[in-house]
MARGU-337601 format. One record per residue (C-alpha): residue number from 1; residue in one letter; x, y, z. Coordinates in Angstrom, 2 decimals. Last residue first. Example, Ala and Ser with C-alpha at 12.3 -4.5 7.8 and 13.67 -1.06 7.14 Angstrom:
R   num   residu        xx        yy        zz
R     2        s     13.67     -1.06      7.14
R     1        a     12.30     -4.50      7.80
This chain:
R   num   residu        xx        yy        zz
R   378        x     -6.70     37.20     16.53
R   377        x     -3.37     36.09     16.20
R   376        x     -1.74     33.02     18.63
R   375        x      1.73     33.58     19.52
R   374        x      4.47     31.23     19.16
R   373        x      8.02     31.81     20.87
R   372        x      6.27     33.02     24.75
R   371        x      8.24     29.11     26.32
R   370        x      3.90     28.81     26.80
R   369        x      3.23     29.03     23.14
R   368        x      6.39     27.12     21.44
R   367        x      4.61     24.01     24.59
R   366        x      1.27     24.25     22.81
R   365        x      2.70     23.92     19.08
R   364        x      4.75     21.47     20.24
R   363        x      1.99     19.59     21.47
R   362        x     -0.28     20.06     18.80
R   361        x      2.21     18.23     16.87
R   360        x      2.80     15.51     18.65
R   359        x     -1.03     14.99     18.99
R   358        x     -1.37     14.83     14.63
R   357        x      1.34     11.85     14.74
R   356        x      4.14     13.00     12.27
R   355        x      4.25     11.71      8.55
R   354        x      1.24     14.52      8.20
R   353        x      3.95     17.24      8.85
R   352        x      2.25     19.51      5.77
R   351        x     -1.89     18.48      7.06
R   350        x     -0.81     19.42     10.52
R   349        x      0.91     22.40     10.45
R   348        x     -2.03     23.82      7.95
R   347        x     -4.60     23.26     10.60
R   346        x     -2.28     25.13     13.26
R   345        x     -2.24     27.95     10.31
R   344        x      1.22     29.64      9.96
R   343        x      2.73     32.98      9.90
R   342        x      6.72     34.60      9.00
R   341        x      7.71     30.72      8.75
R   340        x     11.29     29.84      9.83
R   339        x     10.40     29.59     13.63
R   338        x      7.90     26.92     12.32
R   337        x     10.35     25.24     10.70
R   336        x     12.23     24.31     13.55
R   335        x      9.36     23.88     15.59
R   334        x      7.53     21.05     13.59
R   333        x     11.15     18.88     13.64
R   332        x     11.91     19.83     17.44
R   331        x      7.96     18.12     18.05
R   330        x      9.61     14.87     16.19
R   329        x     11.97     13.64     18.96
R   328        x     12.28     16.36     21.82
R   327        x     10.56     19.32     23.42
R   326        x     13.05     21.84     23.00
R   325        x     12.04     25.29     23.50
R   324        x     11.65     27.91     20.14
R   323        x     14.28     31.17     20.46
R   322        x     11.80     33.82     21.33
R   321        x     12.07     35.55     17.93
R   320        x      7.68     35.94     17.87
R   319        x      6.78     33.03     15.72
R   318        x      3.09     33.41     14.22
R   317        x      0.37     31.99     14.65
R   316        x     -3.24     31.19     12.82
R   315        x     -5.66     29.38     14.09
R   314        x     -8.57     28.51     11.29
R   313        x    -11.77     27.37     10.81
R   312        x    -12.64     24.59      8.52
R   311        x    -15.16     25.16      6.03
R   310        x    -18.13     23.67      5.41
R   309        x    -19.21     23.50      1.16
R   308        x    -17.21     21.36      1.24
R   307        x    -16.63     18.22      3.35
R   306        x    -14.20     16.18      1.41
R   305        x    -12.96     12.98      3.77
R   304        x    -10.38     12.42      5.84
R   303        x     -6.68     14.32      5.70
R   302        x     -4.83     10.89      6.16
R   301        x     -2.83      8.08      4.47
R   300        x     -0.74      5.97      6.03
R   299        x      2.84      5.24      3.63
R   298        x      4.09      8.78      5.06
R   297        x      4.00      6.77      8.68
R   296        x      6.16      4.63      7.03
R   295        x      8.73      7.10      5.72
R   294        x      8.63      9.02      9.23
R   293        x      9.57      6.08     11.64
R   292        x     12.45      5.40      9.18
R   291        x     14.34      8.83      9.27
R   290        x     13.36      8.57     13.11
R   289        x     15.04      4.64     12.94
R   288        x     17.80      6.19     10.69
R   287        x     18.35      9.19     13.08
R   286        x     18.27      7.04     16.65
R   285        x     21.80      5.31     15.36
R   284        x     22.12      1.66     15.04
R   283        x     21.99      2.39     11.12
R   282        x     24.58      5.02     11.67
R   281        x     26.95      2.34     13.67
R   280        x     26.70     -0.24     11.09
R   279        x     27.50      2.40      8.49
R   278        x     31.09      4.01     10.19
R   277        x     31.80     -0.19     10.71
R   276        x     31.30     -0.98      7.15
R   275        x     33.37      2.18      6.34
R   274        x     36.14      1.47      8.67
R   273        x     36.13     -1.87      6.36
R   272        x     36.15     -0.64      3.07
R   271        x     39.17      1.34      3.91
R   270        x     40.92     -1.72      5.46
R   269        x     40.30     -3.35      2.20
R   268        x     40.66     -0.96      0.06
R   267        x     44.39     -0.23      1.85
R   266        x     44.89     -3.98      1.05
R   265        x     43.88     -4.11     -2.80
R   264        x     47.41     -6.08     -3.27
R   263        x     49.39     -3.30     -2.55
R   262        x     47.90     -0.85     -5.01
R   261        x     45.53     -2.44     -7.91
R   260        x     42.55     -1.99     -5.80
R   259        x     43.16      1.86     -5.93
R   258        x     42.17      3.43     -2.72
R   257        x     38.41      4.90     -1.97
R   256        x     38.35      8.58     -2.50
R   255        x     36.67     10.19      1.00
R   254        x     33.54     11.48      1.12
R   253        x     32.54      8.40      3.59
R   252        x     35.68      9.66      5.68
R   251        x     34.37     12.83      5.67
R   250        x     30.64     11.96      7.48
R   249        x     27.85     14.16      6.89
R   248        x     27.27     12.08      3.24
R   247        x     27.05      9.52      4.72
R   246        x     23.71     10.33      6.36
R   245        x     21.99     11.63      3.25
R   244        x     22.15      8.10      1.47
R   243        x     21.68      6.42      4.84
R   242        x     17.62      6.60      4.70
R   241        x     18.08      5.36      1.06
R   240        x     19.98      2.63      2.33
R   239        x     17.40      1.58      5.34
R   238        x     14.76      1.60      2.86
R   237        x     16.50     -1.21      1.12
R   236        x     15.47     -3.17      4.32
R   235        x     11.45     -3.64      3.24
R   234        x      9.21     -1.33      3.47
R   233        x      5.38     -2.30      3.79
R   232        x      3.15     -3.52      1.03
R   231        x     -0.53     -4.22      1.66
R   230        x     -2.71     -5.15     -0.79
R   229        x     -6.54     -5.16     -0.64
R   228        x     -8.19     -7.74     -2.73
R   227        x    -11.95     -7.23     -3.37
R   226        x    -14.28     -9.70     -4.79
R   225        x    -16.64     -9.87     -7.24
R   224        x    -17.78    -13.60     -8.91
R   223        x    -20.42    -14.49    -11.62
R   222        x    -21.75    -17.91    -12.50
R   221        x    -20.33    -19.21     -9.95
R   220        x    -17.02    -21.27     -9.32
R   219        x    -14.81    -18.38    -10.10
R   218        x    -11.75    -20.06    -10.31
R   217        x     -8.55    -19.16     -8.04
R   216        x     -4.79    -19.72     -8.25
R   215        x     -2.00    -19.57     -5.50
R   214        x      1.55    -20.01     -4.89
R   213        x      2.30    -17.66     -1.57
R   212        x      5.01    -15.26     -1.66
R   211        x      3.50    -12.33      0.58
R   210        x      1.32    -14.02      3.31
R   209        x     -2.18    -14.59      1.45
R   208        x     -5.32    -13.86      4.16
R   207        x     -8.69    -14.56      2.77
R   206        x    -12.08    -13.21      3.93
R   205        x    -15.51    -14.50      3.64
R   204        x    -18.63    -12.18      3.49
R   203        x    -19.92    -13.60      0.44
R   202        x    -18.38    -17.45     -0.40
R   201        x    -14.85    -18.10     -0.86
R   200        x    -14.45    -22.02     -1.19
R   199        x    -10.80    -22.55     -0.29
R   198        x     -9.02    -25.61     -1.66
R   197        x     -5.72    -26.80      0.39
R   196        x     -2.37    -27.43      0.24
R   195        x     -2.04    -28.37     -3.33
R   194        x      1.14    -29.73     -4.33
R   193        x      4.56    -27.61     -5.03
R   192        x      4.48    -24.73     -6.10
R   191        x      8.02    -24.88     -8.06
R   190        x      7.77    -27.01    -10.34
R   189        x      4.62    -24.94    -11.76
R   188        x      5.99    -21.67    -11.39
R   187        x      9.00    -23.05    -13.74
R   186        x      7.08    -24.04    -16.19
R   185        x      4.65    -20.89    -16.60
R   184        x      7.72    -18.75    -15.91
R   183        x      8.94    -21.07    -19.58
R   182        x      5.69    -20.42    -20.98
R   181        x      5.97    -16.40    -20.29
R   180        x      4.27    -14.02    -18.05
R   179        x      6.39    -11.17    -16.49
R   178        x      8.03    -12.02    -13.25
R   177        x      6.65    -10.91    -10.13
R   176        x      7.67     -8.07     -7.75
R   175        x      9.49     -7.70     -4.15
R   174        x      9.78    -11.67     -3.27
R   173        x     10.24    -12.43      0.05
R   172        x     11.33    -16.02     -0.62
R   171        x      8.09    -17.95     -2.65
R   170        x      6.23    -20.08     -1.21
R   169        x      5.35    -23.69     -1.21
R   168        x      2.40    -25.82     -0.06
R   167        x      0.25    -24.55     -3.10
R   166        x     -3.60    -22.81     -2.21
R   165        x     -5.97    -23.40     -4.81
R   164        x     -8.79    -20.31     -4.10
R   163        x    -12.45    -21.54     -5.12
R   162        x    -14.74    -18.54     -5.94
R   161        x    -18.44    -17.38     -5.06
R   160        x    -21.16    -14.76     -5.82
R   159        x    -20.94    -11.43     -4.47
R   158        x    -18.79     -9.78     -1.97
R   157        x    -15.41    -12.06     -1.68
R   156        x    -13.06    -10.06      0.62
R   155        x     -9.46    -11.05     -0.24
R   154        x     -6.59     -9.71      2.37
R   153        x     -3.34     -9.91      0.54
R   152        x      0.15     -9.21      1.97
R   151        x      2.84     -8.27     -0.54
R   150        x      4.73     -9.49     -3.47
R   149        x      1.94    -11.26     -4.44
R   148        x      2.33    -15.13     -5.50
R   147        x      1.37    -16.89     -9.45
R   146        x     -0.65    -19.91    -10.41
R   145        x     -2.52    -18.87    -13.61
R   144        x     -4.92    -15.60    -13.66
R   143        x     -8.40    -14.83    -15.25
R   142        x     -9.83    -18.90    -14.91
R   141        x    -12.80    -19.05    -16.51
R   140        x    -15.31    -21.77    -15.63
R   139        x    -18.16    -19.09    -13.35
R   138        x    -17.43    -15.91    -14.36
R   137        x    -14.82    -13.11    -12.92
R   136        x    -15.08     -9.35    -11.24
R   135        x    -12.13     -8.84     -9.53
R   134        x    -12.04     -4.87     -7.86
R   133        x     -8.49     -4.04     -6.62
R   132        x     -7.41     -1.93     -3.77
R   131        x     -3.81     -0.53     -2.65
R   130        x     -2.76      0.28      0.40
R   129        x      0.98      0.96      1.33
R   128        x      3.18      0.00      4.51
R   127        x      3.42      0.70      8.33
R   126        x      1.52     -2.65      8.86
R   125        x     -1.48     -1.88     11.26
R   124        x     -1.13      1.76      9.89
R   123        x     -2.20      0.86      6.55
R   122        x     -4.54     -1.40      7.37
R   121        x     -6.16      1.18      9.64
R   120        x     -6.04      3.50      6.66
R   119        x     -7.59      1.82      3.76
R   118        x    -10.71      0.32      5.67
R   117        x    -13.02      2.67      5.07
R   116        x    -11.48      3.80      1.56
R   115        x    -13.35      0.24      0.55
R   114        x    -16.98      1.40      2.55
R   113        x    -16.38      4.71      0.97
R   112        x    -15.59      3.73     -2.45
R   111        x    -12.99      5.44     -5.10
R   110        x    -10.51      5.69     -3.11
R   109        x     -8.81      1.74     -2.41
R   108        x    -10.15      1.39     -6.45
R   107        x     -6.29      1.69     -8.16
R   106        x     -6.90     -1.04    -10.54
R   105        x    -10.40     -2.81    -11.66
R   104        x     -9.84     -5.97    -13.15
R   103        x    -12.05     -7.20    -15.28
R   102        x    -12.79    -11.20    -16.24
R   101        x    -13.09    -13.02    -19.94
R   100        x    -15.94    -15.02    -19.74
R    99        x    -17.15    -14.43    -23.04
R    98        x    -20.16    -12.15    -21.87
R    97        x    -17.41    -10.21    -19.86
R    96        x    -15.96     -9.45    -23.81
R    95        x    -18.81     -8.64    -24.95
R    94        x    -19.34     -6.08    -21.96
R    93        x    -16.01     -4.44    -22.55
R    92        x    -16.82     -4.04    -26.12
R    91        x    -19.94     -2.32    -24.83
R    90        x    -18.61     -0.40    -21.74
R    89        x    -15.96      1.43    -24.36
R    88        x    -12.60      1.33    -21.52
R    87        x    -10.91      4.60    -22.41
R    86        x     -7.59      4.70    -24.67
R    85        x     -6.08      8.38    -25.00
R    84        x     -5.48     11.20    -27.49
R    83        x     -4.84     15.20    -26.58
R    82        x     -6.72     17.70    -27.10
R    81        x     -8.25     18.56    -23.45
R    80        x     -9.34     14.52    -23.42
R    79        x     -9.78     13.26    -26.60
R    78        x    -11.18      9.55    -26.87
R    77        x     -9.82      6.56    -28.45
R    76        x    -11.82      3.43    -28.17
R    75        x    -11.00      0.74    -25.10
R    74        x    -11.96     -3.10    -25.39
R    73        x     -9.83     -4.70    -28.39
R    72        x     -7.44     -1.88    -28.38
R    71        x     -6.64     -2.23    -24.89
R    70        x     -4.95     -5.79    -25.48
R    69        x     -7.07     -8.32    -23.96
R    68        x     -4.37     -9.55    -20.89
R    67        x     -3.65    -13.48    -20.78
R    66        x     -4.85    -16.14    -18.70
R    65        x     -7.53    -17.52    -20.46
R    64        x     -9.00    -13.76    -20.93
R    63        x     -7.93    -10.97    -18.76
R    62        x     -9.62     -7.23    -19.02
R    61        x     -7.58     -4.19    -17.53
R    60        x     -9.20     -1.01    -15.70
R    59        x     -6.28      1.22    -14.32
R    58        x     -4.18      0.65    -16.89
R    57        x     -6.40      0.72    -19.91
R    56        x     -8.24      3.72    -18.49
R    55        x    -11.27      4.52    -15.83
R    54        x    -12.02      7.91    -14.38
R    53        x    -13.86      9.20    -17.04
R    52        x    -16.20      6.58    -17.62
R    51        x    -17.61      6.67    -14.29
R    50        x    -19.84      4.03    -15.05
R    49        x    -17.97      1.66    -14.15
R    48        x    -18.69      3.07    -10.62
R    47        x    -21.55      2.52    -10.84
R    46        x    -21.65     -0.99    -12.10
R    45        x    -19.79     -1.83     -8.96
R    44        x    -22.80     -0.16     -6.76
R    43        x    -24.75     -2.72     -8.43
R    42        x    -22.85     -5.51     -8.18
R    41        x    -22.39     -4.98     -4.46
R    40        x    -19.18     -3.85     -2.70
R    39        x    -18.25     -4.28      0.91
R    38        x    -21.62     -5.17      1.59
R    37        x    -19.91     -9.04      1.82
R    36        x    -17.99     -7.49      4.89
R    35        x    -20.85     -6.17      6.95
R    34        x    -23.61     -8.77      6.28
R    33        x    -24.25    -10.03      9.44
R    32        x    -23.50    -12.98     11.64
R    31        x    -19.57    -14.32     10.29
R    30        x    -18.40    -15.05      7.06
R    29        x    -15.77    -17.53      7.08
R    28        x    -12.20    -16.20      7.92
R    27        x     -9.72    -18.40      5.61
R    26        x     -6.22    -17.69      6.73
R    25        x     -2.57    -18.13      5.30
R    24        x      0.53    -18.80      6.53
R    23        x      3.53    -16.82      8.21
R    22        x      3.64    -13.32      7.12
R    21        x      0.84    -12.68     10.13
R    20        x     -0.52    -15.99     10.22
R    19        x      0.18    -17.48     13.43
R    18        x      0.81    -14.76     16.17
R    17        x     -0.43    -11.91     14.66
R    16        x     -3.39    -13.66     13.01
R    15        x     -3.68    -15.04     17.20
R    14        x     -4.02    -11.76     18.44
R    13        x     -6.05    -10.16     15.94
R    12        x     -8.84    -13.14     17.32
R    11        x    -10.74    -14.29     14.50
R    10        x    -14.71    -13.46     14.79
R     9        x    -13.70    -11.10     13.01
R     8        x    -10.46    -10.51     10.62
R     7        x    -11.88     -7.53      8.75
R     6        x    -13.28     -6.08     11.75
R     5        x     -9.87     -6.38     13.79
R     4        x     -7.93     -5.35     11.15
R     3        x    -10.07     -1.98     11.44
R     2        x    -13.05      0.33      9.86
R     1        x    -15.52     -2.17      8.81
């Protein structure tokens, strides 16, 4: 699977966009093939476990009955370079699984190819962040009470099966979630609602959560692995820390504000409200939506995959004081510091402007050559 449009098929990307996307959720049964529930096998999970030394209390957590093991009772101290730190022990962790407590594998969207796969197109099919978990749960225990994500969830149930409780109600655009506590507990559960619907997640299925959503899940299995990737996009307060430099450009947002104790706070008030209008028209402007533009493509991630011992060649320029030609939008970003680098690698170009589409900047690289202010060297 390397798009949305595997990981929603047979469902039409059209109609997820049209009825689901941040709107309500979706069950996609498996469909012919085994593409999505080879995600990740149990035995390619207990490989990776067994890289101890990538795994630590926060990035591999253990939930019994609802509430978090504390990493003493499953990690033993280790020194790493002289210094102390927890690491998951597999035994104690293994007692604990033999409970029924569950594991939670953090921070996993890199760790397997057929996961990393998929990190990328998601990522750029909703300008915002990837993350991947790993749930590994037994049949009867219940790792998590009814809670919501703060961001889009796509579950892919690999092995074994689980029954998702879906609430009618939702949460409003929430950005994080409350830490535990009976009186959340309470207040979670008035606020729900009833149960919508019961989803039976069996291998190969996928689940769509719009950010908010009241949901629970049991493994009804013996044992149950799925993955959950998270997808978090920016939300408006992005727009304020794209104006934070922009302000500062203008005087009159340098400018002391007036006492609200003189005449009645009027002169604040008229102050305060050239300002709202000096901001409205900056956030209209072309640079917030390019200062924008670039922060989500930074959320994508690219450079592909390690391929060592190969090396890539290569093409190396160098400006020659031919003032650089203007090609417009992001192409006058690459050029402008190009003409402020004594040499460059092409290659180099476009792993540093990696928020910029990889075309854009070949092109501007192309067009510096023919205006004679880049030269290729030999």
């Amino acid at each position: 699977m390397r798009s949305l449009t595997d990981l929603l098929h047979p469902f039409s990307l059209e109609a997820f966009h049209a009825d689901h996307d941040d709107r309500a959720p979706l069950h996609v049964p498996a469909d012919a093939g085994r593409a999505k529930a080879e995600l990740l096998s149990w035995a390619r999970f207990n490989q990776l476990l067994d890289q101890r030394s990538i795994w630590t209390a926060q990035t591999l957590k253990v939930v019994f009955g609802g509430n978090p093991v504390p990493p003493h009772q499953y990690c033993s101290e280790v020194r790493v370079r002289g210094v102390r730190a927890l690491r998951p022990d597999p035994a104690k962790v293994q007692i604990l699984a033999a409970q029924g407590a569950s594991l939670i594998a953090d921070d996993a969207q890199f760790l397997h190819g057929p996961i990393r796969a998929l990190v990328e197109p998601l990522s750029g099919a909703f300008a915002g962040a990837v993350d991947a978990n790993i749930y590994c749960s037994f049949g009867g225990v219940q790792a998590f009470g009814t809670h919501y994500d703060a961001h889009h969830v796509f579950a892919v149930q690999t092995e074994g099966e689980k029954v998702w409780r879906l609430y009618e109600n939702r949460a409003e655009a929430p950005e994080s979630f409350p830490a535990d506590s009976p009186d959340l507990r309470r207040r979670i559960a008035d606020a729900r609602g009833p149960v919508m619907r019961e989803v039976t997640m069996r291998p190969g299925d996928v689940l769509y959560l719009p950010r908010g959503w009241y949901h629970d899940a049991l493994a009804s299995s013996e044992a149950s692995l799925h993955v959950t990737f998270s997808v978090t996009p920016l939300t408006g307060r992005a727009v304020l820390r794209s104006l934070d430099d922009l302000i500062g450009a203008d005087p009159a947002c340098r400018a002391w504000l007036p006492p609200a104790g003189r005449d009645g706070g009027e002169a604040l008030k008229a102050h305060l409200a050239d300002l709202a209008e000096r901001l409205a028209a900056l956030v209209k402007g072309e640079a917030v939506a390019a200062d924008l533009a670039k922060a989500q493509a930074r959320l994508v991630p690219r450079g592909g995959d390690y391929a060592l011992p190969v090396r890539p060649t290569l093409t190396f320029l160098e400006p020659t004081g031919v003032p650089m030609p203007r090609v417009g939008g992001a192409g006058d970003e690459v050029l402008a510091w190009a003409a402020t680098q004594r040499r460059m690698a092409l290659e180099d170009m476009l792993a540093q402007f990696d928020f910029i589409a990889p075309e854009t900047v070949t092109a501007a690289v192309e067009a510096a050559e023919r205006a004679g202010a880049l030269r290729r060297l030999a």
